[in-house]
Residue, then its C-alpha position, 0 to 999 in steps of 0.5 A: x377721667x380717674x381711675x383711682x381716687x388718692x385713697x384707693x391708690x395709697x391702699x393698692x400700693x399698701x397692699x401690692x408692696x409685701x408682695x414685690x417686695x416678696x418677690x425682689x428679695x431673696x429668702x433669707x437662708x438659715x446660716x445655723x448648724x444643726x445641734x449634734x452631740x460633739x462625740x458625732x463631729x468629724x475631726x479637724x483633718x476629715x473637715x479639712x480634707x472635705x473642704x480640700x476635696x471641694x476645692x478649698x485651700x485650707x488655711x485653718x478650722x475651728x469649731x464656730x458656733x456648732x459649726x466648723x468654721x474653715x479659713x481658706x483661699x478659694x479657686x480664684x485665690x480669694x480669702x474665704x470663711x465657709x460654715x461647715x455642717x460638722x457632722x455632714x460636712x456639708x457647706x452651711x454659709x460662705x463669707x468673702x473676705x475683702 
């Protein structure tokens, strides 16, 4: 007996797909700062000093993109880049350097 004829499959399949896939990926996260006036900014040594606070061995920071970029080692003595909000202070993006 058949449940599905080869045309009904290849349209279930087609419309069941966005929805796994949906499901198995994560949701992209946004990896921007928000735009603030650069006179709003916190300076080099507070961003410093927030990222030490969470752990962070400063290596360097640099504004990146609108964002303050900080070179660091993290707790596991890993080389790490963290995107920081630079008015918040907030963590927006970590890259783990190999």
């Amino acid at each position: 007996m058949r449940i599905f004829t080869a045309p009904a499959a290849v349209l279930a399949t087609a419309l069941a797909a966005p929805l796994l896939l949906g499901a198995a990926l994560p949701a992209a996260a946004d990896t921007r700062c928000p735009v603030h006036p650069r006179d709003q900014w916190m300076g080099v040594a507070a961003m410093a000093e927030k990222a030490a606070a969470l752990g962070y061995t400063v290596l360097g920071v640099e504004p990146d993109d609108g964002c303050y970029e900080v070179k660091a080692r993290d707790a596991g003595g890993n080389r790490v880049e963290v995107k920081f909000d630079p008015v918040s202070g907030a963590a927006v993006a970590i890259e783990h350097d190999d």
